[in-house]
C-alpha positions in Angstrom: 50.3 -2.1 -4.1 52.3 -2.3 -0.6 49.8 -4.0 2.0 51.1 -1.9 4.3 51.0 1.3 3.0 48.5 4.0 4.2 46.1 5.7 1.3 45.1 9.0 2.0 42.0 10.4 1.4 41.4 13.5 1.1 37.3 13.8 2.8 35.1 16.8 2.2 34.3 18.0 6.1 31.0 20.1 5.5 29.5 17.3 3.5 30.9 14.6 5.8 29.7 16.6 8.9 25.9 17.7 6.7 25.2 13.4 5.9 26.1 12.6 9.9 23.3 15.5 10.5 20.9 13.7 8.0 21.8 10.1 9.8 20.7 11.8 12.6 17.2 12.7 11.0 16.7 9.9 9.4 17.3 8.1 13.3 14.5 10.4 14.8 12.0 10.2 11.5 12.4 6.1 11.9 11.6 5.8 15.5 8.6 8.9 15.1 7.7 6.4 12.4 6.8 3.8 14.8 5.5 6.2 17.5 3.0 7.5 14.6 1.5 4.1 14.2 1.1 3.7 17.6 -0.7 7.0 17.5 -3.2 5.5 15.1 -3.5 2.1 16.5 -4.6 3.4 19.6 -6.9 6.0 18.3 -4.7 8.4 20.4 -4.9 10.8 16.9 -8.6 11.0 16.7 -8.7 11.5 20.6 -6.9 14.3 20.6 -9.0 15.9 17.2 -11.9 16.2 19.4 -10.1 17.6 22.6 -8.7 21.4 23.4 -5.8 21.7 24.8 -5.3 19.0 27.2 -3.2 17.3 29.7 -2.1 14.3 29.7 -4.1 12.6 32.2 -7.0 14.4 30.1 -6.0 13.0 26.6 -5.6 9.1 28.6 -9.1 9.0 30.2 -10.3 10.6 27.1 -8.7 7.6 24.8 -9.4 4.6 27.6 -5.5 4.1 28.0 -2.5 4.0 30.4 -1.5 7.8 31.3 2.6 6.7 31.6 2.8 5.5 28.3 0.9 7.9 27.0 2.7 10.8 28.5 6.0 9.0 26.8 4.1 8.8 23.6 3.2 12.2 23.6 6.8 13.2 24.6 8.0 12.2 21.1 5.0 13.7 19.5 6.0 17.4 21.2 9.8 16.6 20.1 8.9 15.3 16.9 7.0 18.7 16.3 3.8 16.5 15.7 1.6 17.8 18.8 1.8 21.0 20.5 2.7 21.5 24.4 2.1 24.5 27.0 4.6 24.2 29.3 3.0 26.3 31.6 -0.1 24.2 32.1 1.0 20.9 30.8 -1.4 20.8 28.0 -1.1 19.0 24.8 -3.2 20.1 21.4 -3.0 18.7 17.9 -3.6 21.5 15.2 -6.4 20.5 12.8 -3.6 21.4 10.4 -1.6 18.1 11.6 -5.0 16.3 12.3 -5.5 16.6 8.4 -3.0 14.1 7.8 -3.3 12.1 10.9 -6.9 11.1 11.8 -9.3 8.6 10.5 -12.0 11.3 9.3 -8.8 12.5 7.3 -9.1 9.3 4.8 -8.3 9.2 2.2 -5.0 11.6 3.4 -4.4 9.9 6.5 -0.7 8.9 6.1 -0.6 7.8 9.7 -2.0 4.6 8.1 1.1 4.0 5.8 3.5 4.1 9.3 2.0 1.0 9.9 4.3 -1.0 7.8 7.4 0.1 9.7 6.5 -2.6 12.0 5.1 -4.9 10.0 8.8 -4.7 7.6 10.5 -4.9 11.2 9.1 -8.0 12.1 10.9 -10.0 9.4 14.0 -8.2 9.3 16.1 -11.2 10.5 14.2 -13.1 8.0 15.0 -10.8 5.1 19.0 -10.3 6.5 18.8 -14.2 6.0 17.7 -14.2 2.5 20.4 -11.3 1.4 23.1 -13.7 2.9 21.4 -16.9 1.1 18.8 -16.0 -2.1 15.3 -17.1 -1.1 12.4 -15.1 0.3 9.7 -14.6 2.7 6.5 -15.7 2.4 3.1 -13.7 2.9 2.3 -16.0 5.8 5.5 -14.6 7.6 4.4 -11.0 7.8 2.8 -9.8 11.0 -1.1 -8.0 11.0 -0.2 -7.8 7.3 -3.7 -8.4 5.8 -5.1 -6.1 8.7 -3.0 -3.2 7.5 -3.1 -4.4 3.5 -7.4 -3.5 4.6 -6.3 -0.3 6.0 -4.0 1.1 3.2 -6.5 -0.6 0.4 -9.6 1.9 2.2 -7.6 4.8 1.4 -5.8 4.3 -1.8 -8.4 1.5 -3.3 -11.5 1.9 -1.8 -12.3 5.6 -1.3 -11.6 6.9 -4.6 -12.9 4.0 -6.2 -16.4 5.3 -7.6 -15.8 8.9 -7.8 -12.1 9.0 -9.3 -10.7 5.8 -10.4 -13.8 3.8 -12.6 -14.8 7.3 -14.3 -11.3 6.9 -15.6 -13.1 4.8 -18.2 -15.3 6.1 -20.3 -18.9 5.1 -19.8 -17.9 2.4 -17.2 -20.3 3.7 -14.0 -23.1 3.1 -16.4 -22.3 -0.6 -17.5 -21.9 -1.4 -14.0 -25.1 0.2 -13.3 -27.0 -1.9 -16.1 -25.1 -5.2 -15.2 -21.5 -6.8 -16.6 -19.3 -9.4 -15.5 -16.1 -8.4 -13.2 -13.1 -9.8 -12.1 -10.5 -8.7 -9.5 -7.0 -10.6 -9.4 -5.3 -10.6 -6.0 -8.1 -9.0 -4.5 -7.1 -10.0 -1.1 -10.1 -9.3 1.4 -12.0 -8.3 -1.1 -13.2 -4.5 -0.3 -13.0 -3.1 -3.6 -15.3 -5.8 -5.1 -17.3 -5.8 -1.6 -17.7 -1.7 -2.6 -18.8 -2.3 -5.7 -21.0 -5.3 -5.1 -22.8 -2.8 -3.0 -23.0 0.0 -5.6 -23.6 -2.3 -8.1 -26.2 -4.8 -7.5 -27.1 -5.9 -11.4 -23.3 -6.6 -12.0 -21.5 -10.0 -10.9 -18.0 -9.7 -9.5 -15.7 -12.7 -8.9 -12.6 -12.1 -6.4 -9.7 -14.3 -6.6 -6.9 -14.5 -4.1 -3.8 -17.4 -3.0 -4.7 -16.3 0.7 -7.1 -18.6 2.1 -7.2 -16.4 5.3 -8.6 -13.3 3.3 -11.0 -14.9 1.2 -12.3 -16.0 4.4 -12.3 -12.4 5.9 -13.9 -11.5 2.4 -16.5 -13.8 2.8 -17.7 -12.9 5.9 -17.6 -9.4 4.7 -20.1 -10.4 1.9 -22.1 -12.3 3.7 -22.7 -9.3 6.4 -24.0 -7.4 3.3 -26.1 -10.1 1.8 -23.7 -9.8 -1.7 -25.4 -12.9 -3.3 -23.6 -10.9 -6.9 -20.3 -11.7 -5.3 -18.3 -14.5 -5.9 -14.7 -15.0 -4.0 -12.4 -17.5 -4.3 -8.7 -19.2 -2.8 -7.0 -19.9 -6.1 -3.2 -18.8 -7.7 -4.1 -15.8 -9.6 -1.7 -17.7 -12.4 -4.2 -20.4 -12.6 -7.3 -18.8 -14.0 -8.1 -20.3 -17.2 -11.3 -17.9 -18.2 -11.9 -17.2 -21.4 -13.2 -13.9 -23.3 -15.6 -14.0 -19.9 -15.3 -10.5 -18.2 -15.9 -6.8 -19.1 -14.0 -5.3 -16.9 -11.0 -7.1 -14.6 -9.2 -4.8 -12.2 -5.8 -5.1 -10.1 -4.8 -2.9 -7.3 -0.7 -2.8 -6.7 -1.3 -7.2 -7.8 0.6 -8.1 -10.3 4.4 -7.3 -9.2 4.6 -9.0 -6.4 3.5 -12.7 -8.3 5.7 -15.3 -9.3 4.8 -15.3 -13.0 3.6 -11.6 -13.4 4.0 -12.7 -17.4 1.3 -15.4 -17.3 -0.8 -13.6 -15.2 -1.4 -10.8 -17.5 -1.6 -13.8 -20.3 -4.2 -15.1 -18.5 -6.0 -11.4 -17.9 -5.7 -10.9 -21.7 -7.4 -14.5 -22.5 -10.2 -14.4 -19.8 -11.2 -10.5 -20.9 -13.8 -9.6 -23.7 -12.6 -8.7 -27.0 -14.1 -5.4 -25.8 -13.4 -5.5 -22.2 -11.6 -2.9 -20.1 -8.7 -4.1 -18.0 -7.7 -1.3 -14.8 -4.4 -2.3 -13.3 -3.3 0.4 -10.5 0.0 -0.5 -9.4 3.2 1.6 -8.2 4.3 5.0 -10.0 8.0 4.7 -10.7 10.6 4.5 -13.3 12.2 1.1 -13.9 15.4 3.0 -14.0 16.8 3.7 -10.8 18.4 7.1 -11.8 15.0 8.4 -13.4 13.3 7.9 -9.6 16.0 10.7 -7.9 13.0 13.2 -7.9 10.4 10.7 -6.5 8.8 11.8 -3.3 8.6 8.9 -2.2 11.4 6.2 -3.9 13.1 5.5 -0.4 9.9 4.4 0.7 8.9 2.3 -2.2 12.0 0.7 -3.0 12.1 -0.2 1.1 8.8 -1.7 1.1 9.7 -3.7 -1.8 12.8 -5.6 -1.0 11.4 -6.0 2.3 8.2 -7.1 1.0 7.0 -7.1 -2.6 10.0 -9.0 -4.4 10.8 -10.5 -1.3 7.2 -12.7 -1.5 7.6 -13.4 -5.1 11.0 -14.9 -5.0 9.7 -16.7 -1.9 7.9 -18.7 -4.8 10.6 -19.2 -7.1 9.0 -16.3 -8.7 10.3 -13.4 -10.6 10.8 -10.9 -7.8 9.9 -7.9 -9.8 9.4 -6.0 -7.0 7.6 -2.5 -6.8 9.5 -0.4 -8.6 9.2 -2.5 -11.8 8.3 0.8 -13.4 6.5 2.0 -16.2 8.9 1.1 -19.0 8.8 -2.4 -18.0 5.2 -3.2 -16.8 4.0 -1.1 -20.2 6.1 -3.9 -21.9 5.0 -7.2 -20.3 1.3 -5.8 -21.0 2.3 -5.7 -24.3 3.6 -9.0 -24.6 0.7 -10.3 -23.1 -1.2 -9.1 -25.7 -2.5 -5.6 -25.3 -2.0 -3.2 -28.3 -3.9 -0.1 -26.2 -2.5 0.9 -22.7 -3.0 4.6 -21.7 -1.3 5.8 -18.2 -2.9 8.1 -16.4 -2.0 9.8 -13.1 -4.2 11.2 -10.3 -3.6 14.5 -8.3 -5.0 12.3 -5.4 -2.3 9.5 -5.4 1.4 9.8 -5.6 2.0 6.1 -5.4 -0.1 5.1 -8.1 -0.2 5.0 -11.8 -3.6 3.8 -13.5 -3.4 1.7 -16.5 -6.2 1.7 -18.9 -5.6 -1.7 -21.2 -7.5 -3.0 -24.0 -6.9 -5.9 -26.5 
């Protein structure tokens, strides 16, 4: 073909001219994103819950902050069509409708908690640009606040639905925790989940292990503020456990794709479980075929959370990189090879994100 010559192409104007208008959205949604978080952060959401209609030198002597930058903040809340303005007396209001979805009492529906990760993605940006150019990845380490906002997403999608939703999943589990059994939770970071049950369940014994010496420190303290002498948590590769036939029930929450071997892992979860144990792994909803997530609500989101998180940690290890999106097709086989010859799926009206796997030997 002539180097020089000029190809034509013929371009569709109206669909050109409707993706600019979506780039456009998608600009305003990122930044709103951001402004969100900030919103929760500085409890500006929950200030605003309890106020009527207010200006906004009200709503900043009502939250304890600077009226300038609140005023800004509030200017993309009003454009954003978050918060509602009177432009007649310069008063702001949130609706209880958008408050449903935006305020700490909302938990476990508070999505303003999930806008959190924008920022904490952002901050390794270069990091991950580097690692498209040359392989690699980034390490947990490198990831600003993450464990503080790993806490706050875990309360919502872990921790409040834990008792009432999630272990009535299994039949006749409540009541063995009640009368006592031996539980494990792999990558159990700060530990809430087994600090919640630890709590609930004081004649069980619950063992927490987690790579991240900086969380089983939080953990710790967490347990020892509740006087959890049931509770056991410990700084160890989750690939390392050697247990054997020891635990009735081991639980993961969103765990096991983002470790270097997921495949000896799960191994290891089959080897250190009863021969009638129960093993709960919640992890992400998804196809492991890209074209099969098109009707996802909420693929971008997943598949952007894990190349610039999920896979990104694993291969930071030499690991597998499986990444969130790993699916159900994939994840069902791995458990499978691991051992397991019973593994139900179940979904919950409560949690888009989540799939919860019921496994047995």
């Amino acid at each position: 073909m002539c180097s020089n010559c000029v190809v034509n192409i013929n371009i569709d104007e109206a669909m050109s001219a409707d993706f600019a208008e979506r780039m456009m959205t998608i600009l305003n949604h990122g930044t709103l994103s951001l402004m969100i978080s900030i919103g929760y952060r500085t409890a500006l959401f929950d200030v605003m819950d309890e106020l009527e209609p207010s200006t906004s030198e009200e709503v900043a002597r009502a939250a304890g902050l600077n009226e300038r930058y609140v005023r800004e903040w509030l200017g993309a809340m009003v454009t954003g069509r978050i918060v509602d303005y009177n432009a007649d007396d310069k008063s702001y209001y949130l609706s209880p409708e958008h408050a449903a979805w935006l305020t700490r009492k909302a938990t476990p529906n508070n999505i303003a908690v999930t806008t959190q990760w924008m920022s904490v993605l952002g901050s390794v940006e270069d990091k991950i640009v580097g690692c498209f150019k040359n392989g690699g990845g980034v390490p947990y380490e490198d990831f600003n606040r993450f464990h503080e906002v790993m806490s706050d997403e875990s309360s919502q999608t872990v921790i409040a639905p834990l008792l009432g939703e999630t272990l009535p999943l299994i039949p006749g589990m409540i009541e063995k925790l009640e009368k006592g059994i031996e539980v494990m939770d792999l990558g159990c970071g700060s530990g809430f989940a087994l600090v919640h049950m630890a709590k609930h369940f004081p004649n069980s014994r619950f063992t927490g292990y987690d790579m991240s010496d900086e969380a089983i420190k939080r953990g710790k303290e967490l347990a020892a503020d509740g006087n959890l002498a049931n509770l056991n948590l410990i700084a160890k590769d989750i690939a390392q456990i050697d247990d054997i036939e020891k635990y009735d029930l081991i639980t993961t929450f969103d765990a096991v794709h983002d470790q270097a071997d997921p495949a000896k892992v799960l191994s290891n979860i089959n080897r250190a479980l009863k021969d009638d144990g129960v093993y709960l792994m919640q992890d992400i909803a998804g196809s492991s075929h890209v074209h099969n997530n098109m009707d996802h609500p909420l693929a971008p989101l997943l598949y952007s959370i894990s190349c610039m998180h999920c896979m990104t940690v694993s291969l930071s290890q030499n690991g597998k990189g499986l990444g969130a999106m790993w699916g159900k097709e994939l994840a069902t086989q791995m458990l499978k090879d691991a051992g397991f010859s019973r593994i139900e799926v179940i979904e919950q009206p409560h949690d888009p994100i989540n799939y919860y796997y019921i496994i047995r030997k």
